[in-house]
C-alpha positions in Angstrom: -22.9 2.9 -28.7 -19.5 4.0 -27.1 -16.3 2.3 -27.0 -13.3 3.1 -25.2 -10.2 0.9 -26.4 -7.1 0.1 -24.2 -4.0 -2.6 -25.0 -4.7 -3.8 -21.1 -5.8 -2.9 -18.1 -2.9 -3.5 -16.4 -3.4 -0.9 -13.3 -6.1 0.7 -11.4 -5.3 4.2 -12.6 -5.9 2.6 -16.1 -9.0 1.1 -15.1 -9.9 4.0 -13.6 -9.3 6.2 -17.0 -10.7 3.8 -19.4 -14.3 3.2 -17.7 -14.1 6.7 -16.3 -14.7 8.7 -19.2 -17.8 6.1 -20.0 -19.2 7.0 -16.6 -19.6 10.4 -16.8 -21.6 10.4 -20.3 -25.5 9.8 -19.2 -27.8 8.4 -21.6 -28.9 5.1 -22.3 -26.5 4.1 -25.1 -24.5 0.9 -24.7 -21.2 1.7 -23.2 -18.3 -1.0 -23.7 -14.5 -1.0 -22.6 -12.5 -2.9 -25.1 -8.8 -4.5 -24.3 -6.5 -8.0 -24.7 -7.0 -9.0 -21.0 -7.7 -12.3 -20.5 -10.0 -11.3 -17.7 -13.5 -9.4 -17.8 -13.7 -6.5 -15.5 -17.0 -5.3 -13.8 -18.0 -1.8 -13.1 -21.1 0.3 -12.5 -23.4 2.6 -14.4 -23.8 -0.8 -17.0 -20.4 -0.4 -18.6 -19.6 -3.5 -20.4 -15.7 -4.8 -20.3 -15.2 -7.0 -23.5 -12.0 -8.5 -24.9 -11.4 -8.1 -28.0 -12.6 -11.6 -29.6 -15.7 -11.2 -28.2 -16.9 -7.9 -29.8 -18.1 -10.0 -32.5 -21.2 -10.8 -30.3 -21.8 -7.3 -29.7 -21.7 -6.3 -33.6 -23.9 -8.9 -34.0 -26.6 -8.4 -32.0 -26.7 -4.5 -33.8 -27.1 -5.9 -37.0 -30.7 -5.3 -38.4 -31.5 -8.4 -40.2 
């Protein structure tokens, strides 16, 4: 799994650095942006925007039980 973790994504050059450096790694591992926006941003390659009181679902799901 890789997570890249931002306060906001307040601009497109931001949005642009954050899932950027996730789309250029390519292998199947999950790949998750992580910020405070109140909004969920989509991008290609399956990189997953989350806000940050929702990663709880993510670690949950990875949990072997």
């Amino acid at each position: 799994m890789y997570i890249q973790v931002c306060y906001i994504l307040s601009h497109t050059d931001v949005i642009q650095r954050e899932f950027g450096v996730l789309e250029d790694i390519d292998d199947n591992f999950p790949k998750y942006v992580i910020s405070l926006d109140p909004v969920v941003y989509h991008r290609p390659k399956n990189i997953l925007h989350k806000r940050f009181w929702e990663m709880d679902e993510v670690f949950e799901r990875r949990t072997i039980k």
